[in-house]
N, CA, C and O of each residue as an XYZ file, in Angstrom:
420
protein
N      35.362   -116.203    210.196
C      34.725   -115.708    211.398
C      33.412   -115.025    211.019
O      33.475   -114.253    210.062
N      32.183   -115.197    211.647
C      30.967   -114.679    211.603
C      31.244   -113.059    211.694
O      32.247   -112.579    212.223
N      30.379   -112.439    211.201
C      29.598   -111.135    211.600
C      29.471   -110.267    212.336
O      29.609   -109.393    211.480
N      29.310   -109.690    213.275
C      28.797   -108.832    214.192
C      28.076   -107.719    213.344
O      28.617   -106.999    212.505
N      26.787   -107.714    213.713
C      26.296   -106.644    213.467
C      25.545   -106.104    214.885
O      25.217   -106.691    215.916
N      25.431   -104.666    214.423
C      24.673   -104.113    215.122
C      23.045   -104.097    215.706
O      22.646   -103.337    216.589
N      22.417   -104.870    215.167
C      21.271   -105.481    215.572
C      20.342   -106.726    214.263
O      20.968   -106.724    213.203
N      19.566   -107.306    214.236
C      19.280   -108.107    213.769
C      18.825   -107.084    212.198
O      19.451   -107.246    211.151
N      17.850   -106.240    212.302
C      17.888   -105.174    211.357
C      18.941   -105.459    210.173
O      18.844   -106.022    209.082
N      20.011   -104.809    210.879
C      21.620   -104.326    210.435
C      22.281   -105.754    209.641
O      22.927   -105.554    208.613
N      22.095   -107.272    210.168
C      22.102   -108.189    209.642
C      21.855   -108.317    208.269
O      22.606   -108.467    207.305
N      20.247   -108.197    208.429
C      19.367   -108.360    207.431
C      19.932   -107.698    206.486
O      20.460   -108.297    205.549
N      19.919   -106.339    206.566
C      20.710   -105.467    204.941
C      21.408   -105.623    204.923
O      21.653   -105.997    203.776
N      22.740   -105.656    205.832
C      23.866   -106.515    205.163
C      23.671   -107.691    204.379
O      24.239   -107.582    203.292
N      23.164   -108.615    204.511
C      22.719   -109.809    203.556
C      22.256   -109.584    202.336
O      22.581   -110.365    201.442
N      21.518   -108.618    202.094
C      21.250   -108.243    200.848
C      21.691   -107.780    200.438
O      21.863   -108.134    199.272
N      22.321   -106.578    200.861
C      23.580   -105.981    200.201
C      24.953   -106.889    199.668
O      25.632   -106.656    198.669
N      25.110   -107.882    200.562
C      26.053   -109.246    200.192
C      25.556   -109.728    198.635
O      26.300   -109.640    197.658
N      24.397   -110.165    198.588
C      23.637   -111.076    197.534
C      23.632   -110.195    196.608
O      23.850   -110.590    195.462
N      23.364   -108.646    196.869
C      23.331   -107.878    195.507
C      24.627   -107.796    194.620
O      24.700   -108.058    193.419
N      25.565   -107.407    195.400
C      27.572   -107.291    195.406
C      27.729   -108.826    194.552
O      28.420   -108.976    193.545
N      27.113   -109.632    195.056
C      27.181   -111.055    194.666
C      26.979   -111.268    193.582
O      27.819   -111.833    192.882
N      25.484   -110.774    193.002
C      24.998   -111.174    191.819
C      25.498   -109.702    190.650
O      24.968   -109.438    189.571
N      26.390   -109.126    191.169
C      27.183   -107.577    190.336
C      26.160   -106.951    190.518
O      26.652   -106.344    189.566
N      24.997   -106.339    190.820
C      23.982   -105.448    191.303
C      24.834   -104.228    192.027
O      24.626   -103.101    191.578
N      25.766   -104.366    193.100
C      26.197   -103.265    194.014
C      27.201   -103.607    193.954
O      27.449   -104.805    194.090
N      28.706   -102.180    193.603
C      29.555   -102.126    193.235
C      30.243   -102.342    194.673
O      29.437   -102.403    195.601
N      31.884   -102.494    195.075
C      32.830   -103.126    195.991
C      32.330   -101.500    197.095
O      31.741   -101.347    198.165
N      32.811   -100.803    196.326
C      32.636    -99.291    197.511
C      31.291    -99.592    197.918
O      31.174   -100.224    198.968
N      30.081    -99.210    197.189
C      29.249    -99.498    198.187
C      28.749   -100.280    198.720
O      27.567    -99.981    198.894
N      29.138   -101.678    199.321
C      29.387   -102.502    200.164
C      29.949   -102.059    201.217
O      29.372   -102.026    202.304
N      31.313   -101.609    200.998
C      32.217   -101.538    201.858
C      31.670   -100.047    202.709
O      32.174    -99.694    203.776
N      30.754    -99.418    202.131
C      29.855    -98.230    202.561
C      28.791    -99.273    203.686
O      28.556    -98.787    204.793
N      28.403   -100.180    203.468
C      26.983   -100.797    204.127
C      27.828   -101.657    205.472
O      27.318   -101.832    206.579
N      29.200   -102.118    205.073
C      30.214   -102.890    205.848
C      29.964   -102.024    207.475
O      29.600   -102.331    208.610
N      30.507   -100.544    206.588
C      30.946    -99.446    207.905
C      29.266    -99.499    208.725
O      29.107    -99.903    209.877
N      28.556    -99.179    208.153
C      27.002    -98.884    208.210
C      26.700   -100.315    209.364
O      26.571   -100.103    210.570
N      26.639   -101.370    208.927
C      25.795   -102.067    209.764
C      26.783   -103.361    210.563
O      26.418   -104.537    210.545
N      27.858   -102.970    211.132
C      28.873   -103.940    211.311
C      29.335   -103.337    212.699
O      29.373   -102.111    212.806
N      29.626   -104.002    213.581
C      30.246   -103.580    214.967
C      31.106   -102.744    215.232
O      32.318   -102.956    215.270
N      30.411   -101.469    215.489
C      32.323   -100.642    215.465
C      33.297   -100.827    216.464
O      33.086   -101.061    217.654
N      34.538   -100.689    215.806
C      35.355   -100.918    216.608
C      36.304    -99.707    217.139
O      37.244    -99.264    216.480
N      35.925    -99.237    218.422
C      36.789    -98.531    219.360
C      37.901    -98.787    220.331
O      37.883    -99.878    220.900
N      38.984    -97.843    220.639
C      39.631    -98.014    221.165
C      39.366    -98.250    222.914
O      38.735    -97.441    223.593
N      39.768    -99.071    223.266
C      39.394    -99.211    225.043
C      40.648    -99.031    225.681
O      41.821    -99.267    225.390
N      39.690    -98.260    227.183
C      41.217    -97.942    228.090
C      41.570    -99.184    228.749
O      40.885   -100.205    228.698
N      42.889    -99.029    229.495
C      42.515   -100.351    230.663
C      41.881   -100.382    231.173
O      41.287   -101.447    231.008
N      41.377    -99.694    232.021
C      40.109    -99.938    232.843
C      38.808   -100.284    232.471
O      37.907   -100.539    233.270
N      38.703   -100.294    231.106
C      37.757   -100.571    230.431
C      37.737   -102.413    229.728
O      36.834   -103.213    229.483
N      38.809   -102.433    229.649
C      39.441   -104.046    229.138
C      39.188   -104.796    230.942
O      38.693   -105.903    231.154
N      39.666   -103.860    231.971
C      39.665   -104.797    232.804
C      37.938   -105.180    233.387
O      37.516   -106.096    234.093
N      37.344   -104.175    232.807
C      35.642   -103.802    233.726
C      34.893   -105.282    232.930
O      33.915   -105.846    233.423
N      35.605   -105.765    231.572
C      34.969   -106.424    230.710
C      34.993   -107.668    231.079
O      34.104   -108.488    231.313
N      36.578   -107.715    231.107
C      37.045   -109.421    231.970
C      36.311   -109.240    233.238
O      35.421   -110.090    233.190
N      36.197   -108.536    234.437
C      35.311   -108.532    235.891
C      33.899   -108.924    235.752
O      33.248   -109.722    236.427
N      33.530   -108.153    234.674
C      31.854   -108.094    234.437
C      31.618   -109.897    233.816
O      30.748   -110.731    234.070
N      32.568   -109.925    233.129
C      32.378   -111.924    232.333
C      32.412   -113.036    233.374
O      31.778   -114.086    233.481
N      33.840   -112.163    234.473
C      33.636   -113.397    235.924
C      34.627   -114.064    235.510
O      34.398   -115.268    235.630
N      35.701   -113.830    235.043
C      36.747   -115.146    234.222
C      38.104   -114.138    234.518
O      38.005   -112.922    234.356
N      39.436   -114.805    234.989
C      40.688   -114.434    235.463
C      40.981   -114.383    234.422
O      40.354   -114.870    233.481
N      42.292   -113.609    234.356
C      42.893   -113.438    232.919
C      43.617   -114.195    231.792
O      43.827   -113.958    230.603
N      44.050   -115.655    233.014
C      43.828   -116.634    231.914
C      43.000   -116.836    231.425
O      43.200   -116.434    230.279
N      41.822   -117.340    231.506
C      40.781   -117.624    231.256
C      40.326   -116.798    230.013
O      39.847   -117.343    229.018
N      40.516   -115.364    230.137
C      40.128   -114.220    229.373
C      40.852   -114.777    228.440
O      40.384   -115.357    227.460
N      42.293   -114.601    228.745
C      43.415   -115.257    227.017
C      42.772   -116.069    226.402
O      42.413   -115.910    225.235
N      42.451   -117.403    227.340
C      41.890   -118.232    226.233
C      40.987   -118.090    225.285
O      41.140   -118.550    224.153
N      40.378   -117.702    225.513
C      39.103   -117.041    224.758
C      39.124   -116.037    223.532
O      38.412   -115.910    222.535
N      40.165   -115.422    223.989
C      40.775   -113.683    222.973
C      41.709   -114.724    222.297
O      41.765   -114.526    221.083
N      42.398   -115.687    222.684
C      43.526   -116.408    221.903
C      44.564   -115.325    221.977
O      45.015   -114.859    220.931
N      45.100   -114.760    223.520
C      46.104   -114.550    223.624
C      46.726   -114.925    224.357
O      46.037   -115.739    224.972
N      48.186   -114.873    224.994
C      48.842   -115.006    226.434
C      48.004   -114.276    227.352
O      47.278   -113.346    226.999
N      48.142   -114.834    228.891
C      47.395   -114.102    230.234
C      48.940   -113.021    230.265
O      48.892   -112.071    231.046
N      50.035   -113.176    229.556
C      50.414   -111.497    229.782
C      50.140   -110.419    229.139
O      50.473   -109.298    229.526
N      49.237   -110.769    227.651
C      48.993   -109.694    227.171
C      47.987   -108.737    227.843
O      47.975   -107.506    227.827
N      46.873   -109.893    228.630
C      46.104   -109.285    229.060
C      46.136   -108.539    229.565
O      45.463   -107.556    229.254
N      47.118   -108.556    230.895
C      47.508   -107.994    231.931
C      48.419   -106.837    231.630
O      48.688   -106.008    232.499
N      48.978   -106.762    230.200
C      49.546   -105.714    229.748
C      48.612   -104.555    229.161
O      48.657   -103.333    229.306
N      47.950   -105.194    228.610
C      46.105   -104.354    228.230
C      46.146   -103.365    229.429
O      46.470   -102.185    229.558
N      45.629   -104.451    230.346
C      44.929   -103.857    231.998
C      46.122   -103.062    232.518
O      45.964   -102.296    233.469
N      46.978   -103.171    232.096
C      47.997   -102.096    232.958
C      48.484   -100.762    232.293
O      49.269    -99.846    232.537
N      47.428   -101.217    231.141
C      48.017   -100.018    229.941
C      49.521    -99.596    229.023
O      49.991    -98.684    228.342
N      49.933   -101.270    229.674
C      51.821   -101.135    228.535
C      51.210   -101.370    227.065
O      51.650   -100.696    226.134
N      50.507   -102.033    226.917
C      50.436   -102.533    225.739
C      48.799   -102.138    225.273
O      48.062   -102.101    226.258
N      48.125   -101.850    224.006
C      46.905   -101.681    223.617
C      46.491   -102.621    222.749
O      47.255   -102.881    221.819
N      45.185   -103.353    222.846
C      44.813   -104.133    221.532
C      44.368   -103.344    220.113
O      44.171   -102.148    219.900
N      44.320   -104.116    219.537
C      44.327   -103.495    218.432
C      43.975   -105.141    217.230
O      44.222   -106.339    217.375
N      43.471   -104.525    216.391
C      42.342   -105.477    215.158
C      41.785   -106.859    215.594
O      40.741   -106.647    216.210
N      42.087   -108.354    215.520
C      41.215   -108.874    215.929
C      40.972   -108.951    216.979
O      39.817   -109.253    217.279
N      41.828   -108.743    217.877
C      41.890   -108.843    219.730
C      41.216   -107.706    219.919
O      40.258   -107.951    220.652
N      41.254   -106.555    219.606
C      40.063   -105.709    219.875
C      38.626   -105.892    219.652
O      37.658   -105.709    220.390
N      38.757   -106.370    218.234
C      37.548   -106.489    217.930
C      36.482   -107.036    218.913
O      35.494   -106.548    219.462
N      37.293   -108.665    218.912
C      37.054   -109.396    219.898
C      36.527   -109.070    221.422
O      35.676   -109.746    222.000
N      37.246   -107.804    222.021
C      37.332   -107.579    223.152
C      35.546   -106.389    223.012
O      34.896   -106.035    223.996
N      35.320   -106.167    222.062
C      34.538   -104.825    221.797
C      32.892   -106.010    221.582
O      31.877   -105.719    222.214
N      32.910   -106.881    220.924
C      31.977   -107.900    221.032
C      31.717   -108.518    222.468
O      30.554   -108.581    222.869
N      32.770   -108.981    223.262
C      32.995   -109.391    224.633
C      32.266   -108.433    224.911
O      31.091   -108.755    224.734
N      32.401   -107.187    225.335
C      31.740   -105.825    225.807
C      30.747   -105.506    225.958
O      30.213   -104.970    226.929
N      30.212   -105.929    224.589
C      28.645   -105.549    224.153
C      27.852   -106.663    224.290
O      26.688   -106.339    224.524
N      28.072   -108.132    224.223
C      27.445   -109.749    224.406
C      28.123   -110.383    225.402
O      27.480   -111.379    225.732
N      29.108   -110.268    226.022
C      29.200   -111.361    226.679
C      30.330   -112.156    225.916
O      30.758   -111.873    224.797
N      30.844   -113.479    226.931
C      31.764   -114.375    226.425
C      30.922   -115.326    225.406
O      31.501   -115.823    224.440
N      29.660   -115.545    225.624
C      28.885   -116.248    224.727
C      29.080   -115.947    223.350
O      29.053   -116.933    222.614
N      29.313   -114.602    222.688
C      29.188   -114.192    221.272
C      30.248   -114.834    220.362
O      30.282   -114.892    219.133
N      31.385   -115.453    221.594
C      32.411   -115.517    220.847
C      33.145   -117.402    221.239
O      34.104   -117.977    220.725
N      32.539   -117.693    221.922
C      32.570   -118.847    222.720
C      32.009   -120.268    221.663
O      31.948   -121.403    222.136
């Protein structure tokens, strides 16, 4: 799976920081220092916040599953607050947020 960074900038030094790590130049920690630094953070969302995301995209919650690659009940368990996402389905949902269904489409 691609990237997310925080702006095209944030890309860029990540890449070099990659190539340096690459060629033994920059040790695993500080990578994993530049990782945190220029990489999409990932926060926790309420339901109402999972549901504002799917409304704002224009897509029912099947639709949403497909996309997140989950069941339309998880979704709806999200949105009702039984259940919370959490690592790639968040992630996922936190990119959705910030780009659109396009980022991930």
């Amino acid at each position: 799976m691609n990237k997310t960074y925080k702006s095209d900038a944030f890309a860029a030094i990540h890449e070099t920081a990659s190539d340096m790590a690459e060629a033994g130049l920059m040790g695993k920690q500080t990578l994993r220092k530049f990782d945190s630094m220029c990489l999409t953070p990932v926060s926790d969302l309420t339901p109402d916040e999972i549901k504002e995301i799917r409304l704002r995209v224009r897509v029912s919650q099947s639709v949403f599953a497909q996309y997140l690659n989950v069941s339309p009940g998880i979704v709806s368990q999200w949105e009702r607050g039984e259940k919370h996402p959490a690592g790639a389905a968040l992630k996922l949902l936190v990119i959705v947020g910030k780009k659109g269904l396009e980022a991930i489409a």
